[in-house]
Structures are given as C-alpha cells and as structure tokens.
Backbone bond lengths (Angstrom), bond angles and torsions (degrees), N, CA, C in turn:
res aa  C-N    CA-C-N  psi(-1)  N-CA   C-N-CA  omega(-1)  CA-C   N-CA-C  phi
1 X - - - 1.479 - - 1.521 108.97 -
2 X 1.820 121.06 128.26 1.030 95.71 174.89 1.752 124.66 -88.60
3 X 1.780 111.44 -167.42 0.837 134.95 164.78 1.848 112.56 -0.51
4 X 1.861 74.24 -80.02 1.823 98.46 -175.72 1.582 121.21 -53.19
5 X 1.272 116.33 -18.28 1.937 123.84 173.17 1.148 101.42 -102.07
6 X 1.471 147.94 2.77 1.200 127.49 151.57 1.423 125.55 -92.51
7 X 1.440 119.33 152.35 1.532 126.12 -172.07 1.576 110.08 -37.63
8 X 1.333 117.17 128.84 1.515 127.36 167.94 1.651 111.29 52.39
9 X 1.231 113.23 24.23 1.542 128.52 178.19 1.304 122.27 67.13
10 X 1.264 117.15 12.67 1.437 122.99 -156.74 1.687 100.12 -79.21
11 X 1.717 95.23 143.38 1.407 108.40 179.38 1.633 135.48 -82.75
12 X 1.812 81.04 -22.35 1.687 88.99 -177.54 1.241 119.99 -89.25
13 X 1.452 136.38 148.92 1.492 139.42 161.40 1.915 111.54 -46.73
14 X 1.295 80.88 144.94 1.789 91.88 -176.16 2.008 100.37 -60.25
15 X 1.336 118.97 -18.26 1.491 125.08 168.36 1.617 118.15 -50.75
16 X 1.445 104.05 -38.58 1.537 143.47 -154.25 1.532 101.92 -92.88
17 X 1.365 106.51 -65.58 1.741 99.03 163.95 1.596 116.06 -53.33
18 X 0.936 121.09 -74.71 1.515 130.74 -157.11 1.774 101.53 -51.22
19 X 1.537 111.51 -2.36 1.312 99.14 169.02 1.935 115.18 124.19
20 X 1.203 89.00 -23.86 1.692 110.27 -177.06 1.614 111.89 72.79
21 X 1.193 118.35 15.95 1.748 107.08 -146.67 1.450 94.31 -128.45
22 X 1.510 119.27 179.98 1.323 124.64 177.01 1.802 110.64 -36.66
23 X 0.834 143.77 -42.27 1.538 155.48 178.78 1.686 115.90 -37.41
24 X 1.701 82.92 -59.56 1.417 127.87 -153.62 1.777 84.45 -73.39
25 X 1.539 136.79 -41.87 1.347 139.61 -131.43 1.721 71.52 -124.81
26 X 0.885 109.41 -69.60 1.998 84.34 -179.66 1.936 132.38 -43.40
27 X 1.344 80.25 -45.38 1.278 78.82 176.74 1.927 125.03 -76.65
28 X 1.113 89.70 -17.17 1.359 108.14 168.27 1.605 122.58 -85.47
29 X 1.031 108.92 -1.58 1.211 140.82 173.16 2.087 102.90 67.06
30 X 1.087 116.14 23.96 1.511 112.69 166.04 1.300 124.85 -43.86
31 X 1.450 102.34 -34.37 1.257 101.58 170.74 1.596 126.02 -118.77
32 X 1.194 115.57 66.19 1.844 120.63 -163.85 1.439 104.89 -52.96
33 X 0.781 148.44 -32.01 1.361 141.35 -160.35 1.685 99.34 -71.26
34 X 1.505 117.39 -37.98 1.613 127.13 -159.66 1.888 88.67 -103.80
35 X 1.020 101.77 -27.96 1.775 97.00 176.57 1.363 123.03 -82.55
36 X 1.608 113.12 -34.64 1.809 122.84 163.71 1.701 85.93 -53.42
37 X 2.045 107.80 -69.56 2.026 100.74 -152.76 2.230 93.52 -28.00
38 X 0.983 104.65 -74.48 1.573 119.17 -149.79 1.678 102.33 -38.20
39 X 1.521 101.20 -48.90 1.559 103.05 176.09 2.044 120.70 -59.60
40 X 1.028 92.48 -25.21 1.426 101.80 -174.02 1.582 127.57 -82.56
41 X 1.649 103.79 -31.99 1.603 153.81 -163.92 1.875 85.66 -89.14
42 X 1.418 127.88 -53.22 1.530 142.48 -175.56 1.246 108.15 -61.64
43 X 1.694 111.24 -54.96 1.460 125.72 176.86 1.353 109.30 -71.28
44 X 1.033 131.48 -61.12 1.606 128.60 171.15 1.685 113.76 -21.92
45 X 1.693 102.02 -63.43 1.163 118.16 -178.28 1.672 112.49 -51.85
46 X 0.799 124.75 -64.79 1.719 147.75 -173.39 1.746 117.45 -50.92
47 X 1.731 105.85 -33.68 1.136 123.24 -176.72 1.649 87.02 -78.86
48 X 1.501 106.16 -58.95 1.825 114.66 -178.40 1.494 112.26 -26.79
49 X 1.703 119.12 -62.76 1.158 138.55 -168.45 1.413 105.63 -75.16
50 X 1.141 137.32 -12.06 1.555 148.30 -164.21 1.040 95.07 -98.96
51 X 1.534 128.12 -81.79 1.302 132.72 -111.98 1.706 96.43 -119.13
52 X 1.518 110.29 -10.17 1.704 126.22 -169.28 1.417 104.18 -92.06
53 X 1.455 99.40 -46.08 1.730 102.29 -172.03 1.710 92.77 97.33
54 X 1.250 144.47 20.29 1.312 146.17 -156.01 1.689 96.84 -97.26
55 X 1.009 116.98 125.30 1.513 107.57 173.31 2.282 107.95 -101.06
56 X 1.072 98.96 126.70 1.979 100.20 -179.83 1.333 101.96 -17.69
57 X 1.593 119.14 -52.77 1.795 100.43 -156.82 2.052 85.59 -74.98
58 X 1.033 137.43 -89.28 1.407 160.94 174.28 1.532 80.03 15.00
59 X 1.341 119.11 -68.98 1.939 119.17 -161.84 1.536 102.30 -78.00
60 X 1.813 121.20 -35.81 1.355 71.20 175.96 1.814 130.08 -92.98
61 X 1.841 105.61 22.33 1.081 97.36 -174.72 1.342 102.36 -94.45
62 X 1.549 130.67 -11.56 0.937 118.39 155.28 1.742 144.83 -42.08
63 X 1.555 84.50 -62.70 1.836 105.11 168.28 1.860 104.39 -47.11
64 X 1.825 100.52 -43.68 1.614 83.81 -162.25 1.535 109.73 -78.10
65 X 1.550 115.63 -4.23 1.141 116.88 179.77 1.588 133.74 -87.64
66 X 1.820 101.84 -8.02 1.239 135.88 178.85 1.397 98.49 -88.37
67 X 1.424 113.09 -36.80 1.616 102.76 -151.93 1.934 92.87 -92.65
68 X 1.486 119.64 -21.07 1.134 100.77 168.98 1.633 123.85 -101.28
69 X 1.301 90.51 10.67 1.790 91.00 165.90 1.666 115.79 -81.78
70 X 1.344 95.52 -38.38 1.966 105.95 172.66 1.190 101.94 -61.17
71 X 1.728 130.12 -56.39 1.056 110.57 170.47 1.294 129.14 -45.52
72 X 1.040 126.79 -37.19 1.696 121.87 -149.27 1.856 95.83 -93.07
73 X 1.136 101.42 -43.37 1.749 109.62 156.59 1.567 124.10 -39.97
74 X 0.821 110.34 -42.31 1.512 133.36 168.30 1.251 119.90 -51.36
75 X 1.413 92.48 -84.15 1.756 105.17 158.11 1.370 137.54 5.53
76 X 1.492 86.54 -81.15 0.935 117.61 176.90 1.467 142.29 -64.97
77 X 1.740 102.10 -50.19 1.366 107.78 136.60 1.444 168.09 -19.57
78 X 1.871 80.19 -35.58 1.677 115.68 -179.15 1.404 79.05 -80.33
79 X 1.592 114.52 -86.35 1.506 120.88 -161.96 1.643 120.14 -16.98
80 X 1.697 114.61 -43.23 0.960 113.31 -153.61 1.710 104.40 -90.46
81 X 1.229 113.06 -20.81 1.707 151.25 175.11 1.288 106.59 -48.56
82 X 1.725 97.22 -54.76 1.661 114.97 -133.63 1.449 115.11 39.73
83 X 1.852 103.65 64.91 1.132 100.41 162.67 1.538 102.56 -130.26
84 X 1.524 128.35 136.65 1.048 126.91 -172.44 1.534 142.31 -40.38
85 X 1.334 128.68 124.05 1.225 137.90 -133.21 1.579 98.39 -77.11
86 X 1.117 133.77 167.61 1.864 146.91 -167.60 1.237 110.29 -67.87
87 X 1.160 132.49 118.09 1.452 150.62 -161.59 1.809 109.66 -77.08
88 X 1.287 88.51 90.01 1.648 92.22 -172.75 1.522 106.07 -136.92
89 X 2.098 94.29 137.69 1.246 109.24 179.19 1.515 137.09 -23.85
90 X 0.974 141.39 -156.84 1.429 155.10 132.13 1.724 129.94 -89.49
91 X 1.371 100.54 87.58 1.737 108.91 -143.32 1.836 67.66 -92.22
92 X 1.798 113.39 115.07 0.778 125.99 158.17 1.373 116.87 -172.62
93 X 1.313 132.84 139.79 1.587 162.94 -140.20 1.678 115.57 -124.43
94 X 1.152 105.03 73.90 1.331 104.94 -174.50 1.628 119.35 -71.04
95 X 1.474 123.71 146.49 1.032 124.55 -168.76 1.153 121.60 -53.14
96 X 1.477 104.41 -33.24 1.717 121.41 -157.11 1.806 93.12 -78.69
97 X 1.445 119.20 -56.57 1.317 115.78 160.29 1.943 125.02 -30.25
98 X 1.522 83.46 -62.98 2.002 81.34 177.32 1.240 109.10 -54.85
99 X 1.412 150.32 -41.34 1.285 168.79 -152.85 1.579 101.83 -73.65
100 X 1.283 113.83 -66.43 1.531 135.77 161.77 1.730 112.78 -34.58
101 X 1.087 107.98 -51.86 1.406 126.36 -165.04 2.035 101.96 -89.11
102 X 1.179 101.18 -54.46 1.499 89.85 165.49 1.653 134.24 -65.79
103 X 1.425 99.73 -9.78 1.263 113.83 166.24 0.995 127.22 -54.09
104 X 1.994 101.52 -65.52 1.518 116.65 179.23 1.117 105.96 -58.50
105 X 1.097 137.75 -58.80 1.890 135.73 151.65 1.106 127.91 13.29
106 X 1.528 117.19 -71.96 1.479 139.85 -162.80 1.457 94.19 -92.57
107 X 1.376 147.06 -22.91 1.183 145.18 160.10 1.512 109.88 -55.36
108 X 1.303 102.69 -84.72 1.553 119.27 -176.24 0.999 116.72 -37.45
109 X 1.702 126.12 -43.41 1.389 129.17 154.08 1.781 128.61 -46.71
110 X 1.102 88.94 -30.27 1.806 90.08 -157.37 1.351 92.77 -92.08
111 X 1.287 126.80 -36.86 1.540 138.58 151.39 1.940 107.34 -33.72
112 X 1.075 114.75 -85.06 1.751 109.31 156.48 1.188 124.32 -2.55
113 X 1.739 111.76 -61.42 1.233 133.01 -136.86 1.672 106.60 -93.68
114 X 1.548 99.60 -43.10 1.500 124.02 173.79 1.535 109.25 -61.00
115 X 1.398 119.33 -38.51 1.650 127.91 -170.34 1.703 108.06 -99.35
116 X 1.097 102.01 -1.75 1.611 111.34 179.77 1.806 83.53 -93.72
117 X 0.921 131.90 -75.33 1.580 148.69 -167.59 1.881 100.79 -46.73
118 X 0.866 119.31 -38.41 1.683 127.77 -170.96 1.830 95.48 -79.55
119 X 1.517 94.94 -42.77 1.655 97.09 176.76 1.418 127.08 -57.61
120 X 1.395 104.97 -55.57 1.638 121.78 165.60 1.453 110.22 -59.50
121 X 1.175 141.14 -45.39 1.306 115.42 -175.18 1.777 105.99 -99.69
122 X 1.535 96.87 22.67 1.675 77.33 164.35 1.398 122.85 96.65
123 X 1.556 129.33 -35.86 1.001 150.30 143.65 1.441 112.14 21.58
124 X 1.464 105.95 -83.57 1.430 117.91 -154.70 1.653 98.46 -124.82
125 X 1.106 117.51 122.54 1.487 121.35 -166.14 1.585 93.50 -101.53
126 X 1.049 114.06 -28.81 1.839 117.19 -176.33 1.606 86.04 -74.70
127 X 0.902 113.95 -108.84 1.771 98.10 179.64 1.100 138.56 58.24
128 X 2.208 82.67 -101.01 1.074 111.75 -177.14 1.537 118.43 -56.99
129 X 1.665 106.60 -46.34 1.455 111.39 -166.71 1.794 107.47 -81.60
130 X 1.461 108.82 6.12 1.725 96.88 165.14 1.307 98.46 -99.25
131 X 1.703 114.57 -34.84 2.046 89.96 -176.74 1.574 98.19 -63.21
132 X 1.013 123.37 -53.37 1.707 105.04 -174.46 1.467 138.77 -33.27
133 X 1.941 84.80 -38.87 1.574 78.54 172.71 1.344 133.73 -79.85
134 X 1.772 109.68 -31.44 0.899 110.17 159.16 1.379 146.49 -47.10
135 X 1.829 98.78 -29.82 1.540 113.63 -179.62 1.856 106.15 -66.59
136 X 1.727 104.62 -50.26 1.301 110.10 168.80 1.804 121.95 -47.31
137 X 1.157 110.20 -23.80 1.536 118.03 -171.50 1.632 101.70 -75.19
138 X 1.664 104.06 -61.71 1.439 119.37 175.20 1.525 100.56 -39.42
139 X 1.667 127.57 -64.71 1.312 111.81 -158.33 1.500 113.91 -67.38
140 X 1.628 115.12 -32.44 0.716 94.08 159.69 2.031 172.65 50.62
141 X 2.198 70.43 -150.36 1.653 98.58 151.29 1.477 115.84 -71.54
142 X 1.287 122.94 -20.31 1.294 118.37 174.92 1.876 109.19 -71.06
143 X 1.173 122.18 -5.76 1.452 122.43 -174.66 1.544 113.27 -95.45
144 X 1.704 96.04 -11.89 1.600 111.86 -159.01 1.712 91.77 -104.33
145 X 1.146 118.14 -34.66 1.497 115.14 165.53 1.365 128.61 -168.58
146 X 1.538 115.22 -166.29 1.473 91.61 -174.42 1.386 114.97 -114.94
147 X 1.171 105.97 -167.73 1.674 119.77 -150.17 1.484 102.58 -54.72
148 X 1.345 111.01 -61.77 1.435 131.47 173.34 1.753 115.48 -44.24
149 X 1.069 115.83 -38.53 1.746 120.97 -168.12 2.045 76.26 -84.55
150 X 1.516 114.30 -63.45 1.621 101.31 -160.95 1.495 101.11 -46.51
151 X 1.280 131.93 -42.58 1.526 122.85 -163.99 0.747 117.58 -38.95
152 X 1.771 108.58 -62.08 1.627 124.98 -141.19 1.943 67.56 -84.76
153 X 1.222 143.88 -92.76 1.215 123.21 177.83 1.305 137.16 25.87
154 X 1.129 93.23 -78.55 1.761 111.29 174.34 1.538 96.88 -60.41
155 X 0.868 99.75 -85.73 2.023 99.97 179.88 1.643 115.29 -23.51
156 X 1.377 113.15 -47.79 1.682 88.87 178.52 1.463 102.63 -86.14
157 X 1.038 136.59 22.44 1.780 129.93 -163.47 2.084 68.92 -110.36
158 X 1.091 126.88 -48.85 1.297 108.75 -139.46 1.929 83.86 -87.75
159 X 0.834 112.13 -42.63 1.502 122.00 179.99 1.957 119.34 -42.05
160 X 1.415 102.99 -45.23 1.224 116.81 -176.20 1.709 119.34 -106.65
161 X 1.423 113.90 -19.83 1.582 121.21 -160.91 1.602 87.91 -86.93
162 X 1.386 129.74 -64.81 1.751 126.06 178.57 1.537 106.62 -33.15
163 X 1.699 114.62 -65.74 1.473 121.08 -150.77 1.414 91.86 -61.63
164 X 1.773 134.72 -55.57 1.477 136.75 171.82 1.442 116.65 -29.72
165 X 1.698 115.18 -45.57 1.311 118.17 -170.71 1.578 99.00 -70.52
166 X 1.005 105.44 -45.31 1.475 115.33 -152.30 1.853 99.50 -67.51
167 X 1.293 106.05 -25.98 1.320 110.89 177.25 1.555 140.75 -91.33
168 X 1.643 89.45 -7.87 1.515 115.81 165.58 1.496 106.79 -146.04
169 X 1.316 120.17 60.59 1.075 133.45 174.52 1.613 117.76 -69.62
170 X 1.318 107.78 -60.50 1.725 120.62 144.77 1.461 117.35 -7.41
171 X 0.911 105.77 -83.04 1.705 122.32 -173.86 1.445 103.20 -62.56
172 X 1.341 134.89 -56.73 1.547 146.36 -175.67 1.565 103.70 -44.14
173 X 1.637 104.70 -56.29 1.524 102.00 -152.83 1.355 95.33 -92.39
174 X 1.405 138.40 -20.72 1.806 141.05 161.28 1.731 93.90 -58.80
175 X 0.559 132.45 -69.43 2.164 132.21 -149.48 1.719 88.09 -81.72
176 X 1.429 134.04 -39.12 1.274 124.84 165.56 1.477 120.66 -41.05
177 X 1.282 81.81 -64.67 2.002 105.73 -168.07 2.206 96.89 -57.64
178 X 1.099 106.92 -36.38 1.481 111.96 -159.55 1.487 77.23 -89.73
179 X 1.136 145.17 -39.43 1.616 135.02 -172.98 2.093 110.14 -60.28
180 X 1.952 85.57 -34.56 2.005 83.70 -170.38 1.531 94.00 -73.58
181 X 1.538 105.97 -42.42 1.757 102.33 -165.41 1.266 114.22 -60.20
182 X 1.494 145.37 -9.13 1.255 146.73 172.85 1.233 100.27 -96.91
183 X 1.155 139.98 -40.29 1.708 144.10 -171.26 1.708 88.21 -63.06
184 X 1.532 111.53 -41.94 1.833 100.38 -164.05 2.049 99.06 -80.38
185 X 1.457 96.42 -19.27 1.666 81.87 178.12 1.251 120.05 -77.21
186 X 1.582 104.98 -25.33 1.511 103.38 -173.21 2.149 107.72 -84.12
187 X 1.079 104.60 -18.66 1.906 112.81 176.70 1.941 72.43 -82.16
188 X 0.722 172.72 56.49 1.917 146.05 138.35 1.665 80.24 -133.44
189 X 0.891 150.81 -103.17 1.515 124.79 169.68 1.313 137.94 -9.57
190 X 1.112 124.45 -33.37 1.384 125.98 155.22 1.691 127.68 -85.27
191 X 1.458 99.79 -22.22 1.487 97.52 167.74 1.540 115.07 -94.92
192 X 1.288 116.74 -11.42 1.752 131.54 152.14 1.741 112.51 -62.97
193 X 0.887 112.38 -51.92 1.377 127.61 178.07 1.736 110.79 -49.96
194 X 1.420 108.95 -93.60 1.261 132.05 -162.67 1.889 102.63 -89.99
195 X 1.435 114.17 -66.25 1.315 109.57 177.08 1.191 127.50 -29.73
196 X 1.448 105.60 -77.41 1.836 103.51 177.95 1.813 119.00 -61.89
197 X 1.463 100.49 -34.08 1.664 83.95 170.52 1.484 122.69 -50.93
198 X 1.538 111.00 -37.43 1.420 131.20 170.52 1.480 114.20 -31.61
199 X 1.406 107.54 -86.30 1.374 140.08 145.20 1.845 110.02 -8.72
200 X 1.263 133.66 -70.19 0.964 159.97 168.58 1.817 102.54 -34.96
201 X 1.240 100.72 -62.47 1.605 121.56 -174.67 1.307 101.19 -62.42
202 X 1.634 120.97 -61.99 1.452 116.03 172.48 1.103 111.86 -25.00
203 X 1.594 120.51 -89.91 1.289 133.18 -159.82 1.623 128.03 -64.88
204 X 1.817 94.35 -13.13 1.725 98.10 164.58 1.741 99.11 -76.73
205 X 1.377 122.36 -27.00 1.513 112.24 168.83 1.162 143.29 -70.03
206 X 1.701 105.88 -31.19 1.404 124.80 141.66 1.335 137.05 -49.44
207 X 1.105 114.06 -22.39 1.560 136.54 175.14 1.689 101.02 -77.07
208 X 1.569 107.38 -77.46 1.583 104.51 -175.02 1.828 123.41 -43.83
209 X 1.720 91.31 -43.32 1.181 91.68 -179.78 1.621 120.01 -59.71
C-alpha cells in the first residue's frame, strides 16, 4: 500500500517510529518471549499490590530485608565452612555515570521550569491549554482508578495496541481514511445545508436592520 493510503502520509513503518530498537521489538512483540516475561512480571506484581494489601515501599523493604538476611546467613556460613563467600557484583557508582545522570536531570528540569514560567506569565496560550487538558484528563482517569490498576493498564494498552496496528495496518488505515473522507462529505453537506443558509439569514437581517 502506498504512501498516500496510509494515516497522515507517513512513510515509515510503525517499527521505524517507535524507534527501531529494543523498545520498538518488544512492543511490537519481536520478541514474545521478553514481551509475555514483562506482561506476566506486571500481572504478578499488581495481583501482589491488590490482593496482599502490600504497599511498593512495605514489599520492597521486605524483599530487601530477606535478600540481606540470606545474605548475611550466607556469609557467614562460608566463613565458618571455609566455603566461599556469596557471589556479588561490583556495587559501584561511577562519577562519570552520576555526572551523566545529573545532567539529564538539570535539563529535564529546567525544561519543566522554563514551560511552567511561559505558562504563568501568559506567554504561550497553546501550552497552557494542552497542559490543562492533559492535567484535566489525569484527574480525571485518576478518579476512575488507581495508579497501580492505570499502570499495569497503560502497559498492556501500549504492549498490544502497536503490535495489533502493526498487524492490520492495511485494513485500519483504508476503513480509517474512508471513515475521514465521508465525515468531510457529510461536514460539506452540512455546511451547504444549514451553515450558509445560517450565514445567509444573518446578513438578510443585517441588511433590513
């Protein structure tokens, strides 16, 4: 199919947008085996937080409190054994990394900071009225549920809605495209219709008056 029958004319494959890269191949499901783990790993989690009463900080101080008691059990064990001590990484934070990372930071922020400031004094009226809506959207869906149900949510919407498109893309962007071109015949008939008579009426009233 060319160019011209797909949505907004675009040339690249939905592979091509999303980045081409590990991201791009999960979510597209290229790689199912690593796209089921994540979906399953989400659900696991969600049922955990649901159905446990577990709040994020509470579980992971649990896990981290399990995982250094085995360790320290371990340890110790070896020592007393002389059998070799628990096989652990190189838990270390290089500067050049923190440096990197405070970067993206002080960007992303000041980016925030700059569009927060354009907002308040007025600046940018386009802007303003997309953070709003969005903010209105957030409260919302945020009234309709919670954080945890939207995630795992969001995650299979983003997980399954690309790979679907991408797999009946054909059909989507033909019955789309044929959905706007009748929507624009029926607004040119209706603004033939009703509009200009409208229009028409005004200015025969403007006239008498």
């Amino acid at each position: 199919m060319g160019s011209s029958n797909r949505l907004f004319n675009r040339q690249k494959t939905v592979h091509e947008i999303l980045g081409g890269g590990l991201v791009a191949d999960v979510m597209l499901w290229r790689r199912g085996n690593l796209t089921m783990g994540i979906l399953l790993v989400t659900l696991a989690a969600w049922v955990v937080f649901e159905k446990s009463g577990y709040t994020l900080l509470s579980l992971v101080s649990n896990v981290l409190l399990l995982l250094i008691g085995i360790l320290f059990l371990w340890a110790k064990s070896a020592a007393i054994l002389n059998r070799p001590a628990p096989p652990l990484p190189e838990l270390y934070l290089s500067e050049e990394t923190v440096n990197e990372m405070g970067a993206f930071i002080r960007a992303q922020v000041n980016d925030i900071l700059s569009a927060s400031k354009d907002i308040a004094l007025g600046k940018d009226a386009r802007l303003f009225f997309k953070v709003a809506g969005y903010l209105l959207l957030i409260s919302l869906v945020g009234g309709l549920t919670d954080f945890l149900t939207l995630g795992y949510t969001s995650l299979v919407v983003v997980l399954t809605v690309p790979a679907l498109y991408e797999r009946y893309e054909d059909y989507i962007d033909s019955y789309t495209i044929l959905g706007y071109r009748k929507m624009q015949q029926l607004y040119v008939k209706f603004d033939s219709k009703f509009v200009n008579r409208f229009r028409k009426w005004i200015l025969e009233k403007q006239k008498l008056s």
